[in-house]
Structure formats: C-alpha cells, structure tokens
DOTI-935815 format. One record per residue (C-alpha): y negated, x negated, z; residue number from 0. Coordinates in Angstrom, 2 decimals. Layout:
<nodes>
<node <Y,X,Z>,NUM>;
...
</nodes>
This chain:
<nodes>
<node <-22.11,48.88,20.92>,0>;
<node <-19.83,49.92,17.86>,1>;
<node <-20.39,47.65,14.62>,2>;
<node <-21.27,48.55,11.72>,3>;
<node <-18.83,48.77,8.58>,4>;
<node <-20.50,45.53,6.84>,5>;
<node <-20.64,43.49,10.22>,6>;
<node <-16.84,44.19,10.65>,7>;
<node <-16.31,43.33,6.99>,8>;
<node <-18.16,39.78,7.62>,9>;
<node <-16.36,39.48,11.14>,10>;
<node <-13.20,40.02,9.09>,11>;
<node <-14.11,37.57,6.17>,12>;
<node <-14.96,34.98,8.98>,13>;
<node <-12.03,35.72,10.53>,14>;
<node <-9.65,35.13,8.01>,15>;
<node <-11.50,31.91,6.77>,16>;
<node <-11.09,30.19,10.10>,17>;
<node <-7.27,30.98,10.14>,18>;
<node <-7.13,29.52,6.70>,19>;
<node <-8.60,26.61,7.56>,20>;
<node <-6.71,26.20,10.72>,21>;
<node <-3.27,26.42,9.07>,22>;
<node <-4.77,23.91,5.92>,23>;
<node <-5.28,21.36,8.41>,24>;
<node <-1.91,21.45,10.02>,25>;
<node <-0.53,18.74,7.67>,26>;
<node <2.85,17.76,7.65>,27>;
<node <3.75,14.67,9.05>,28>;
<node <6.06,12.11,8.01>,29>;
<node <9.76,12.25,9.21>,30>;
<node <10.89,9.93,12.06>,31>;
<node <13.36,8.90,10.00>,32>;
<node <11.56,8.02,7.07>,33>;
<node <8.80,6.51,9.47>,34>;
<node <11.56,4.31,11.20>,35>;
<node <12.78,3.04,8.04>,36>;
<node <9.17,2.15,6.54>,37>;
<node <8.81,0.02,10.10>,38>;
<node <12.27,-1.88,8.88>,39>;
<node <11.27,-2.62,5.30>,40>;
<node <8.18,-4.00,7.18>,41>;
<node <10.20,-6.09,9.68>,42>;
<node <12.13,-7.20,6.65>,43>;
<node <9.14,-8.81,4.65>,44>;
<node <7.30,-9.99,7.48>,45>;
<node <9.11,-10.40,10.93>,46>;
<node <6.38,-11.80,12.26>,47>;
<node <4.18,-8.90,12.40>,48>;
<node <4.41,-6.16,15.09>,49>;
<node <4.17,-3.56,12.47>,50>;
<node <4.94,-0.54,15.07>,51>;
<node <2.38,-1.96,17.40>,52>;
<node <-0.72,-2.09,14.84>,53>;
<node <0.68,0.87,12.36>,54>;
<node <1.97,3.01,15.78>,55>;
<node <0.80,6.67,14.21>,56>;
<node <2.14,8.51,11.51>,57>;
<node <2.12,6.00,8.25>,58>;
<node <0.57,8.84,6.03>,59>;
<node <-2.31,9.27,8.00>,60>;
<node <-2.94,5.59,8.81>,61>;
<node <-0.90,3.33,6.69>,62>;
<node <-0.98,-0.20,5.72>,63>;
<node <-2.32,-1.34,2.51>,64>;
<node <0.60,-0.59,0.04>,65>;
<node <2.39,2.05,1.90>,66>;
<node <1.65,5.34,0.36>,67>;
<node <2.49,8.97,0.84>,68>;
<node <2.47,12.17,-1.34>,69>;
<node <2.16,15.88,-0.46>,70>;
<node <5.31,18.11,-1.49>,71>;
<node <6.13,21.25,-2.03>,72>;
<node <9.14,23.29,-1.36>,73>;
<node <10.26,26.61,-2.39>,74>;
<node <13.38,28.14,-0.49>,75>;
<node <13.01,31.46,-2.24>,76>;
<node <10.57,33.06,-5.22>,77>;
<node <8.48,34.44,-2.55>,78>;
<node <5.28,32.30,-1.86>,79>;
<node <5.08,33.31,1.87>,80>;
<node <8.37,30.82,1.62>,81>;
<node <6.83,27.87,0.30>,82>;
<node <6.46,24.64,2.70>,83>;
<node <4.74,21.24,2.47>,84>;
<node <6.82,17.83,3.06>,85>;
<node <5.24,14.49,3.09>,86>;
<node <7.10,11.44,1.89>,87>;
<node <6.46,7.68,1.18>,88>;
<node <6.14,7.17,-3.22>,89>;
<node <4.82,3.76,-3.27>,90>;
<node <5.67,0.60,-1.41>,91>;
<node <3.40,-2.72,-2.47>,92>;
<node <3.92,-5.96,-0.74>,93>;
<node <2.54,-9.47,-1.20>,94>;
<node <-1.06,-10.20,-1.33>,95>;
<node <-2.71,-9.47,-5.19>,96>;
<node <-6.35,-9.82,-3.62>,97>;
<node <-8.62,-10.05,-0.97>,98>;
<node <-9.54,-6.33,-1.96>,99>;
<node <-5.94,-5.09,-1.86>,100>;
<node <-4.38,-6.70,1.34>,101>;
<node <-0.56,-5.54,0.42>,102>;
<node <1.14,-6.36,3.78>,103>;
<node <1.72,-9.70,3.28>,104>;
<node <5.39,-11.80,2.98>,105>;
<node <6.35,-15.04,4.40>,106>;
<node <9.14,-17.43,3.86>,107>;
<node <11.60,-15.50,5.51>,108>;
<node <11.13,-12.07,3.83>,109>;
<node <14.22,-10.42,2.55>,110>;
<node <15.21,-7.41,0.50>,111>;
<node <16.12,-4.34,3.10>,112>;
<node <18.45,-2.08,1.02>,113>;
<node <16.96,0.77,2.91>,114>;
<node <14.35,0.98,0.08>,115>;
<node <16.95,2.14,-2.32>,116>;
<node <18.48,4.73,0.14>,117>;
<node <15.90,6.03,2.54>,118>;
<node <12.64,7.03,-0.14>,119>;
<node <13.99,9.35,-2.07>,120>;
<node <10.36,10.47,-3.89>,121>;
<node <9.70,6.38,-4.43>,122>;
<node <7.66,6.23,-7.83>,123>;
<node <6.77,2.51,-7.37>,124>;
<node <8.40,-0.38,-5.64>,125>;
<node <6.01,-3.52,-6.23>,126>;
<node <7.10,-7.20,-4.69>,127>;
<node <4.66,-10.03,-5.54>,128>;
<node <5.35,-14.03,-4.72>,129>;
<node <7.58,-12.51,-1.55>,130>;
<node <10.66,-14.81,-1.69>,131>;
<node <9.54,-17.72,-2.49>,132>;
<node <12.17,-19.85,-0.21>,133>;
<node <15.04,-17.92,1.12>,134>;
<node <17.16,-16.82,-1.28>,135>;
<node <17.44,-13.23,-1.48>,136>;
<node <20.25,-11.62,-3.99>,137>;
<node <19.63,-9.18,-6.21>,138>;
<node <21.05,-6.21,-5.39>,139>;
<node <24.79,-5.27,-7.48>,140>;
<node <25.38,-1.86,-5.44>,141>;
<node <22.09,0.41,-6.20>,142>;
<node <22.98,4.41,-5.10>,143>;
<node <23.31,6.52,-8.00>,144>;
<node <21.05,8.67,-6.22>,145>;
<node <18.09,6.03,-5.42>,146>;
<node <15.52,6.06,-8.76>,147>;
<node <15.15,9.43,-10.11>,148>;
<node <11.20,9.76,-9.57>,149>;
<node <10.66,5.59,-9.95>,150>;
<node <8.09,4.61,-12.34>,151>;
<node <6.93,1.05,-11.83>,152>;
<node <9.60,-1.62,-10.45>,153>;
<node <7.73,-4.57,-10.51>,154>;
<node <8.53,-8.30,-8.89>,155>;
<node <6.14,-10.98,-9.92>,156>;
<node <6.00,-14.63,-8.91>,157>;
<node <9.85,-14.78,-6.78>,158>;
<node <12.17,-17.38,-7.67>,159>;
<node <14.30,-16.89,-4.94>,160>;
<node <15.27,-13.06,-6.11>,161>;
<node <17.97,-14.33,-7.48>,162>;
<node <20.94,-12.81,-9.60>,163>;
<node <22.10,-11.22,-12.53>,164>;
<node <19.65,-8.27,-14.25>,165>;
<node <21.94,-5.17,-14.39>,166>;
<node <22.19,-5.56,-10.74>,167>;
<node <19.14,-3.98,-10.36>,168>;
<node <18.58,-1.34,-13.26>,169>;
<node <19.71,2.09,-12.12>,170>;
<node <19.56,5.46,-13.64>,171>;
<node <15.59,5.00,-13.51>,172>;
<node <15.22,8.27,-15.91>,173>;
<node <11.30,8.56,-15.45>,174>;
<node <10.77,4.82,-15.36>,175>;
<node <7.56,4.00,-17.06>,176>;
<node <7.19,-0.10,-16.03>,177>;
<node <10.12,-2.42,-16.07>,178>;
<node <8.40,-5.73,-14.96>,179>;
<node <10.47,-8.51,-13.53>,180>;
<node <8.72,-11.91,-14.16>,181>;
<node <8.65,-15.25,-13.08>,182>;
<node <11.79,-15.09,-10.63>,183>;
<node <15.31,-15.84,-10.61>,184>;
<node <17.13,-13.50,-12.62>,185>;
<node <19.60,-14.34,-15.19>,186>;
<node <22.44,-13.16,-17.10>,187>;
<node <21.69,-10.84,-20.16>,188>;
<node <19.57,-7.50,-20.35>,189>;
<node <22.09,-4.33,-19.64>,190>;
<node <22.97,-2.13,-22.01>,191>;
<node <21.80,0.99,-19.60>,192>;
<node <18.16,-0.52,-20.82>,193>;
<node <18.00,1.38,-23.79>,194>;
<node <18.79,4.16,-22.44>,195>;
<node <15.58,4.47,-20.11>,196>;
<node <13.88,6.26,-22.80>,197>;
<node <10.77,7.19,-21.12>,198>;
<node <10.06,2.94,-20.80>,199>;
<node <6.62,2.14,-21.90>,200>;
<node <6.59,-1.82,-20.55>,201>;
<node <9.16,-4.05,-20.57>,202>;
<node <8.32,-7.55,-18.94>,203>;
<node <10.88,-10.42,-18.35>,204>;
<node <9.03,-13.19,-18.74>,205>;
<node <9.44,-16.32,-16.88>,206>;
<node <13.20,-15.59,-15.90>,207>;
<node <16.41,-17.16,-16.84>,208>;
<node <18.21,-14.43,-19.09>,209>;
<node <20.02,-15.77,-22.20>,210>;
<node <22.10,-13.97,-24.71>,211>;
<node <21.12,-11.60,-28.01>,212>;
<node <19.63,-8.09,-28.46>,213>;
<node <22.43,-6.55,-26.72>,214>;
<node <20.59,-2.92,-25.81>,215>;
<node <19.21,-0.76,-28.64>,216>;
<node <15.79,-0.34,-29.16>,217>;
<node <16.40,3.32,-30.94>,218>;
<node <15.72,5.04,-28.15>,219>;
<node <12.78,3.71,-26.50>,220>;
<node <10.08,5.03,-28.93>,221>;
<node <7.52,5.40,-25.78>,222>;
<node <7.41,1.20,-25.68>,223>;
<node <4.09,-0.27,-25.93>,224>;
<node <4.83,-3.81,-24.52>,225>;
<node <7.88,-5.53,-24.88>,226>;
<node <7.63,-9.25,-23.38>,227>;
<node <10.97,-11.50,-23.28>,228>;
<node <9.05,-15.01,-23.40>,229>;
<node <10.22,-18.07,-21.67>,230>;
<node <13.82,-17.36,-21.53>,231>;
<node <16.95,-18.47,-23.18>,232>;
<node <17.67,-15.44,-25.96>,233>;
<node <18.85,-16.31,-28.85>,234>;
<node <20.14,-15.11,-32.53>,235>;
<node <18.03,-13.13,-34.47>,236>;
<node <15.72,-10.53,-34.00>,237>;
<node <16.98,-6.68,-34.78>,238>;
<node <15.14,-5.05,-37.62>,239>;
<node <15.38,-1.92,-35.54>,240>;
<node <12.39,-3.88,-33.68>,241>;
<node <9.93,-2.69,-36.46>,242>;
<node <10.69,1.10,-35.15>,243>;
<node <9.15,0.77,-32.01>,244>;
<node <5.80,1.63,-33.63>,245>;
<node <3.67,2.62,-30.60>,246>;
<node <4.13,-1.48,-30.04>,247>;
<node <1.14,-2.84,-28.98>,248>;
<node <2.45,-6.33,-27.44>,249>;
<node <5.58,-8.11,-28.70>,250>;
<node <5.72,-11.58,-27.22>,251>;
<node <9.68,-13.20,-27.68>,252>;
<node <8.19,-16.90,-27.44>,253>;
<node <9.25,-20.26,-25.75>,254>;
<node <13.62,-18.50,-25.95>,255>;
<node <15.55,-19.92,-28.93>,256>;
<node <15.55,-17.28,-31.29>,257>;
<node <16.54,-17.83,-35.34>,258>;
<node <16.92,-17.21,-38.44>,259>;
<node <14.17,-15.18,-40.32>,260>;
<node <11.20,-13.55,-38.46>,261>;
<node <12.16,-9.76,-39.84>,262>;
<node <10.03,-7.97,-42.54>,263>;
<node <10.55,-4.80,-40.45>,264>;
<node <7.72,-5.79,-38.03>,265>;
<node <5.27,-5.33,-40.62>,266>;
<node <6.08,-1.93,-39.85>,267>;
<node <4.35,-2.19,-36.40>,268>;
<node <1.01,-0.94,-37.30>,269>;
<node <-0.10,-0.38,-33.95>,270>;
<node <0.44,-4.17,-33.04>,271>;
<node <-2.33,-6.03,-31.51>,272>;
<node <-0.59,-9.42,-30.03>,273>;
<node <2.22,-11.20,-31.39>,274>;
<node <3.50,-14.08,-30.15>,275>;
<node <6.85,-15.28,-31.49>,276>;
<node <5.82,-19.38,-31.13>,277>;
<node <8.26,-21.82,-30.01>,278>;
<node <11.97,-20.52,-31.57>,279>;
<node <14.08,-21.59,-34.19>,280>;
<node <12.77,-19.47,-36.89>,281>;
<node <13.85,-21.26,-40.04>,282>;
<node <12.18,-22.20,-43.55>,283>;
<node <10.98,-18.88,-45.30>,284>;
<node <6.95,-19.61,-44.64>,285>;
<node <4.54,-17.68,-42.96>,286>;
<node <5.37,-14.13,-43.22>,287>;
<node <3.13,-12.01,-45.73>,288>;
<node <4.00,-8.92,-43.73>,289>;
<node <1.16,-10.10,-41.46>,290>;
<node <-1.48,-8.63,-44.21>,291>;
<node <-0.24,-4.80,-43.94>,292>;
<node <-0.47,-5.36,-39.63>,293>;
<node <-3.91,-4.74,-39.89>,294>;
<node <-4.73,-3.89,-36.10>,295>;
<node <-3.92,-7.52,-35.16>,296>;
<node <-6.09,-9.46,-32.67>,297>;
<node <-3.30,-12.42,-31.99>,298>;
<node <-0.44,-13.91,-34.02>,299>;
<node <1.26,-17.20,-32.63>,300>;
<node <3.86,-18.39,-34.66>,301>;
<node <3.48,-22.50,-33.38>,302>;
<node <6.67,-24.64,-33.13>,303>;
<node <8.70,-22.75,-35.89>,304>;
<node <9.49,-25.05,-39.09>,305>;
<node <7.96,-21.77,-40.78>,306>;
<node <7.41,-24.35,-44.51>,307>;
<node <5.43,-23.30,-47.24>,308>;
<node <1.67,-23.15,-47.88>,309>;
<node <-1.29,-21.15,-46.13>,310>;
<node <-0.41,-17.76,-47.82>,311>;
<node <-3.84,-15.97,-49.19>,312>;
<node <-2.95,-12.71,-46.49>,313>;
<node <-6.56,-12.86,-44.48>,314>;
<node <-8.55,-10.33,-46.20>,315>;
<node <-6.87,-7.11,-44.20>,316>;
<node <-6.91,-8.83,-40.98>,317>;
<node <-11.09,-9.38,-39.99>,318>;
<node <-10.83,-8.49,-36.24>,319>;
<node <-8.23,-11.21,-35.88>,320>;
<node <-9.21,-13.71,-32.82>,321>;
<node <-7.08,-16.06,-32.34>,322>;
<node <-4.11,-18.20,-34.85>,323>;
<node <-1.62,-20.18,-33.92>,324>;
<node <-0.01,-22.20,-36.56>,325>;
<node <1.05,-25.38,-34.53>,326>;
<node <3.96,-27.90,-35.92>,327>;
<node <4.98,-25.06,-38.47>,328>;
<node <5.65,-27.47,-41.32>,329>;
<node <2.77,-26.16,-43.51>,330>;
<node <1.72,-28.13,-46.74>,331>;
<node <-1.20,-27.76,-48.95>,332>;
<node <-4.43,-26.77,-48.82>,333>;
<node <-6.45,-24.81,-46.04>,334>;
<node <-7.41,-21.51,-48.19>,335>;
<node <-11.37,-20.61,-47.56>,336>;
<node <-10.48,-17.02,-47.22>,337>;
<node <-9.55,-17.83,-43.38>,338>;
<node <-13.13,-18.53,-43.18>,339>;
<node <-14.42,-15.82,-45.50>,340>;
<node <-12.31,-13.14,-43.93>,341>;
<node <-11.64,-14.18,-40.15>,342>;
<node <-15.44,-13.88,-38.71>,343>;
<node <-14.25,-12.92,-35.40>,344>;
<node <-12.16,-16.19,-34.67>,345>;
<node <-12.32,-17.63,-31.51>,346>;
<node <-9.00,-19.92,-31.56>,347>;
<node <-7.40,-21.70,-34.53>,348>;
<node <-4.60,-23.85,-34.24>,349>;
<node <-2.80,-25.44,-37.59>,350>;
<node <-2.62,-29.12,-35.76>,351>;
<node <0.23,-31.36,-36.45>,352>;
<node <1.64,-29.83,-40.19>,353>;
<node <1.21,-31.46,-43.56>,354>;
<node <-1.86,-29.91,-44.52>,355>;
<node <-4.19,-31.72,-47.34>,356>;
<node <-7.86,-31.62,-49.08>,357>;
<node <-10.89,-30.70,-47.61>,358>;
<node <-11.77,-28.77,-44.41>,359>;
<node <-12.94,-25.38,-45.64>,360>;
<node <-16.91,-25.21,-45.51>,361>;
<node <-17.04,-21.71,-44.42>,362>;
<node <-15.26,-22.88,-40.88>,363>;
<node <-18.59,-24.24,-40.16>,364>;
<node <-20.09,-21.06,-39.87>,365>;
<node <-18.00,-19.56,-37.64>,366>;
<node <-20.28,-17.79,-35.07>,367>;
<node <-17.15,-17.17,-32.38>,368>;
<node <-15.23,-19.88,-32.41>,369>;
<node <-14.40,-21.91,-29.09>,370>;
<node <-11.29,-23.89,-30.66>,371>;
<node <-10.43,-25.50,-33.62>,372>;
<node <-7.28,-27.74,-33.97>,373>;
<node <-7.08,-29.54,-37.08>,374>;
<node <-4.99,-32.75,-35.76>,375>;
<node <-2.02,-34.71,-36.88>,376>;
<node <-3.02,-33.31,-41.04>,377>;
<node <-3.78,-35.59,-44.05>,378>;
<node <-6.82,-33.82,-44.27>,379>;
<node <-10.29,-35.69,-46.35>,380>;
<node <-13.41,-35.48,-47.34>,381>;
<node <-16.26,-34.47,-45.16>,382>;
<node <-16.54,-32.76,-42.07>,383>;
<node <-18.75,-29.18,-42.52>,384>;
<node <-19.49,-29.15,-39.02>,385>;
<node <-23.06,-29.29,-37.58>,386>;
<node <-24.30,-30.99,-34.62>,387>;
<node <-24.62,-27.83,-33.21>,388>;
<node <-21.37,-26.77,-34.28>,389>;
<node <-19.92,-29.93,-32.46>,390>;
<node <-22.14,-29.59,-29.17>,391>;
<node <-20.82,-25.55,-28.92>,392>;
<node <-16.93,-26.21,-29.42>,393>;
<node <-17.41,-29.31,-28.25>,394>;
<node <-13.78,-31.07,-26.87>,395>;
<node <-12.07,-27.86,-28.58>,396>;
<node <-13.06,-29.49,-31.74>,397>;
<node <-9.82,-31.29,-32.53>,398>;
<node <-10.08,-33.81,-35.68>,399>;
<node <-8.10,-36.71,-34.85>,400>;
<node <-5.07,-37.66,-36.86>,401>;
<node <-6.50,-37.40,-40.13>,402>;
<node <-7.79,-40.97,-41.32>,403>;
<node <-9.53,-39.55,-44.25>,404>;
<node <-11.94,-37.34,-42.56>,405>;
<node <-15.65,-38.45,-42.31>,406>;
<node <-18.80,-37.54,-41.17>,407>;
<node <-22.31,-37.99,-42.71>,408>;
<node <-25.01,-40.88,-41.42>,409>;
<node <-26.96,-38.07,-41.16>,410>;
<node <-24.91,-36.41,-38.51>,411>;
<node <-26.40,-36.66,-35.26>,412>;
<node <-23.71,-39.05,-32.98>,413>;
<node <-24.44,-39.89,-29.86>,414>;
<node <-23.93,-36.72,-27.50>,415>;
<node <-23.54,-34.73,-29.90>,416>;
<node <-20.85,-35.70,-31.71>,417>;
<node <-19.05,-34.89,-28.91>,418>;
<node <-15.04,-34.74,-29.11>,419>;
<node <-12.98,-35.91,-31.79>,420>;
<node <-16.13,-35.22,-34.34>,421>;
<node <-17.22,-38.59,-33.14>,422>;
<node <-14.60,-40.86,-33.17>,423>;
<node <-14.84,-39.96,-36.96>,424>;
<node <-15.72,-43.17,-39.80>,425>;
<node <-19.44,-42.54,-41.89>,426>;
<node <-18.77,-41.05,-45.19>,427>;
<node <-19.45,-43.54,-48.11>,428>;
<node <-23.08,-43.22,-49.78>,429>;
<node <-22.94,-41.57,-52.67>,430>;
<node <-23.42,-43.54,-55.94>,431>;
<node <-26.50,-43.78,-57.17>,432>;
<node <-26.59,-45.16,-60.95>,433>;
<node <-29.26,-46.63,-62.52>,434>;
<node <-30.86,-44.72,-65.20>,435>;
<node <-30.04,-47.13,-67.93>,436>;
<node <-28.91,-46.40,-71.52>,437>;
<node <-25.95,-48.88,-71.24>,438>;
<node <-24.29,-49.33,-67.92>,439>;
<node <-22.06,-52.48,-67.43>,440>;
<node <-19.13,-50.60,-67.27>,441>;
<node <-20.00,-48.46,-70.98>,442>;
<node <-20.20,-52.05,-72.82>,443>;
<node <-17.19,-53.19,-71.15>,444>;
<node <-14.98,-50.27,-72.70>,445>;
<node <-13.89,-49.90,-76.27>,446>;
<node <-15.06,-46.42,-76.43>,447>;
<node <-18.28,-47.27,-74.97>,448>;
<node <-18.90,-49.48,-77.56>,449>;
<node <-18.31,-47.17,-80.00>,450>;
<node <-20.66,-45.15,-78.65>,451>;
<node <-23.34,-47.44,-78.23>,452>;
<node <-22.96,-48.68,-82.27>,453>;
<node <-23.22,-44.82,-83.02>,454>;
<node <-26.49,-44.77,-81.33>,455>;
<node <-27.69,-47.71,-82.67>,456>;
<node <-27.08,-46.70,-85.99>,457>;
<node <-28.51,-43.20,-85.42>,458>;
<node <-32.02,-44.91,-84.35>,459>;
<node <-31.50,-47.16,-87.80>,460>;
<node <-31.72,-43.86,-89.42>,461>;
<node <-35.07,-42.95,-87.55>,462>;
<node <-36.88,-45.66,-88.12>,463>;
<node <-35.93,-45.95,-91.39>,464>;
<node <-37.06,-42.19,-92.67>,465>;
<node <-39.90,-42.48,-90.27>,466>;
</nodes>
C-alpha cells in the first residue's frame, strides 16, 4: 500500500530524529591514556585502595568523588560536518572536606605524582586538602611550561609536609583565578612571576613559612579581591601601590613582622570589607584616620601594633562596622561615645590592655549586638553602664578586670547575674547626701564661708529691722 505524502514526511521526521539521537548518545570516552594516568595519581594518594578494581569503567561516566571530566570540542576544518567531541579530566579534588563531598581520601603515605602536571592538559582545578600530613613530599622545582594554561584554582590546605620553596610551584598559570596555598610547608619568598598572573582574583598564603618584602608588583593584578599573607614571616613595609587594588575586598597581612607606617593609600580601598593588619611592627603614628573614608568596612584589626595616640573621633562613616580590634595598641585617653553612638551593629570590641582613662561610655550599654566587649588591663573609673541583662547576654565576653577604679551599683543585681568580670567588680560609693542646713560644718570652718554667713546675717538685720 503506497503512503501518503504527509505519512512519508512524518516517517522521514521520525527517521531522522532517531539517528540524531543515536549519534548524541555515542559519547566520547576518556583516553586510555589519560584513564591510566588518573588510576596513578590515585595509587599515589592512596595506595591502599584498589582504585581500578572499584572505579574499573570509564572515569567520566563513573568517577570518584573529585575526579571530573568536561566535554570538548574540536574543529579540524571550518566545515561543521568536521567538528568532533573529546572528553578530558578538568578537576582533580582529594582529601576529605565533608561527609557530603567524599574527595578520595589520602593517607600517610600519599605523595605528589608529577603526572598531574604533564598528563591533564584541560586541568582547571587541582585541589589537595590535609593529604601529606607525614611523609614529606617536595614541592615540585621542574613544572612543564606547557602544564597550566586552562588552571584556575590550585589549592592545598592543611599539608605541612608539602614542603619547599613557593616559585617551585607557580607556572605560567595565565587564566588562574585562585592561588590558595595555606597551612603547609612552603617557604622562601613569593616569585616575582606572581604579579604577572593578572587574571588572579584570590591570593591565600596563610599559615606557611614565607619571609621576605613585597617583592612582586601589585600593578597588574587589578582583578584581586582577597589578598591573605597572615601568619608568616614578611617584613618591611607595606607598598602604597596596595591601595590600587580597589576591587579588594579582604586584606589580611597579620601575625608577619611588617613596619613602619600602615599606608594612607589603603584608604583608597573603598570596596574593603575586612582588614586585618594586627600583630606587626607598625610604629607610633596612631590609629589611622583613613579608616573614616573606608566606609564599606565590616572588620578592622589593628591589635598588637604600638599604634599611640588617642581614640580618633572617625566612627560616624563607618555604622555597619561589626567587629574592632584595638588590643595592646598603646592608646591613651578617653573612650569617645561616638563608638557607641555610631557603631550599632557591633558585635566584637577589643581595646584591652592600652592606657585608656575616664568613664566607660554609657551608650555601650545599649548595644543591641554585641557578644564581646574587652575593656581589660585600662585605668578606666567610674561606674559600670551595664545592666543585669546586659551582663547575663555577653556574659564571660564581658571583660572588666584590670581596672581598679571601676564599680558597680548596690543596686546591680550580683549573684548570677553579674556573671564574668562584671562581678568581681567593688560597690560604687553612696552618693552624698547633705543635710539641708543653712551652715554646714565645713562652710563655718572656711574663711570664705564665714564671710558668707556674716553677709547673711547682716542681710536678715536689715529685715527685721525695716520690717
């Protein structure tokens, strides 16, 4: 029976849909080559695994946690009849980060296999977290020039036995987003190649043992957004060029051995949310007023700098801060109300352990988001302005103690709710109460009170006498 023109027309629609989806589903599959070399990275982290036993199909179909694939495609001439798809391995994670991302795990024999920097060509992140932990395992000093041209994340967190010096490990990265190497045993100072990376947006090498100055320019690297250097051994003094990186959102150099004066330039960092630059060597030129113009800030921790100087009056532009840290800073003077006034959203203030005199501002009572206050180690007086309910809220983060002069009303409720140093505090004095008497002991006892008593005398002489 012949068909009829629109039944061949659907035949020929179905037709053509079915071969579609037939060649659609014909993925590619991983090369043996770059399958055999994911099994040896494997081997190399955890030897105790059969990896090809449990993982024995291609590893972009059915991979392990942390192994993972992208879809290519390949152009050998302008036609698109001439266009084919590759598959190949762009992210390799290892080390437990949670019970919902089971990274295959390391042990204490895990070592570096320098197949990763020769075999995944397409590798945008290579992510190692608390894998050498025993065996010492070298940083690498011999990286292909041709290894790193689509990396965007190298991350190792948590390994102290990665051990060696920083440029050792910094390649031609030219589309390297995330440069985060913290808490292992690198050392040495930060290569000049660095600076170069200009597409960089993180920069993370905390927790390491580098040393030495600002040796790689910051003029390039306009993309940054966090630039953390804390608990090293840098030292000198902070480039000015620092306040041109103004997409900074995170600038943390603390706990290294930095000097000299904290530049005015970051005041150009408008974008700026945390700032930690606590613990240095920053010298005697008080607490910078460039701090009032940064008026996105959330954090500032300047503690254990001999800043000097008084509390300046900066606090008005800077309401959403949260937390101060003004620790062992060598501060004098008074505590200015306007921290109160302005600062409504504090949650942590630290000014323990300075110089600081005169009463604790009243408005600091009334702080509705405050979990700490440290006030210790002062020559504060006067009383408290704390509540009981104050004191039961903050309660052990409410840190008095040091300051002899402080003192609390009878009328505060002790007990448990004076809790922390609140309690430990002496009862204010009563307040005097004088006698409503004409002449008080102390007016007769003075010359000038008795001239003003013989002036009164004589002035009631005069009334009854013209009465």
């Amino acid at each position: 029976m012949a068909l009829s023109s629109s039944s061949m027309c659907t035949l020929v629609f179905f037709t053509t849909l079915l071969s579609f989806l037939a060649v659609s589903n014909q993925q590619p599959f991983l090369s043996s080559l770059e399958q055999d070399a994911v099994y040896q990275v494997l081997d190399s982290v955890n030897p105790t695994i059969h990896w090809r036993s449990l993982f024995p199909d291609d590893l972009c179909s059915s991979p392990p946690h942390g192994v993972v694939c992208d879809y290519f495609t390949i152009s050998t001439n302008d036609t698109v009849s001439s266009q084919t798809e590759t598959v190949h391995i762009t992210e390799l994670s290892f080390g437990y980060v949670s019970d919902y991302s089971p990274n295959p795990p390391c042990n204490a024999n895990s070592t570096l296999n320098p197949l990763i920097f020769t075999s995944f060509k397409h590798l945008r992140k290579l992510f190692f977290y608390k894998c050498f932990t025993e065996k010492q395992v070298p940083v690498p000093d011999n990286i292909p020039a041709s290894f790193g041209s689509s990396l965007e994340e190298l991350v190792f967190i948590d390994n102290p036995s990665f051990v060696g010096p920083l440029g050792g490990i910094i390649g031609s990265f030219t589309n390297l987003r995330r440069l985060v190497l913290t808490g292992n045993g690198v050392y040495g100072g930060i290569p000049d190649k660095v600076g170069d990376l200009v597409g960089l947006e993180e920069i993370t090498l905390s927790r390491n043992k580098l040393s030495g100055g600002f040796s790689f320019s910051l003029d390039k690297l306009m993309k940054l957004r966090i630039l953390d250097l804390s608990q090293n051994q840098f030292d000198g003094n902070v480039p000015e060029e620092m306040g041109n990186l103004t997409n900074l959102l995170k600038l943390d150099l603390s706990s290294n051995v930095y000097s000299g004066k904290i530049p005015e330039s970051l005041g150009h960092l408008k974008s700026l949310e945390f700032m930690d630059l606590s613990f240095n060597r920053f010298g005697n030129f008080g607490v910078p007023t460039f701090l009032a113009e940064m008026d996105k800030l959330r954090e500032v921790y300047l503690s254990g700098n001999f800043l000097g100087g008084e509390i300046p009056e900066i606090w008005e532009s800077l309401g959403g801060i949260v937390g101060i840290g003004l620790s062992g800073t060598g501060l004098v003077g008074k505590i200015p109300a306007s921290m109160g006034i302005h600062l409504k959203k504090l949650s942590y203030l630290s000014l323990d352990n300075n110089k600081l005199q005169g009463n604790v501002p009243e408005e600091f009572g009334v702080l509705e988001f405050v979990g700490e206050i440290n006030l210790e180690n002062n020559n504060l007086s006067g009383r408290v302005p704390f509540s009981a309910k104050f004191s039961t809220k903050v309660g052990e983060k409410l840190k008095l103690k040091g300051n002899p002069d402080l003192c609390i009303d009878e009328k505060f409720s002790l007990g448990k709710n004076a809790s922390g140093s609140i309690g430990q505090l002496k009862l204010c004095k009563k307040p005097d109460n004088p006698k409503a008497a004409m002449f008080s002991d102390a007016t007769a006892a003075s010359p000038s009170g008795l001239v003003v008593a013989s002036h009164m005398l004589m002035f009631l002489g005069f009334l009854v006498f013209f009465a």
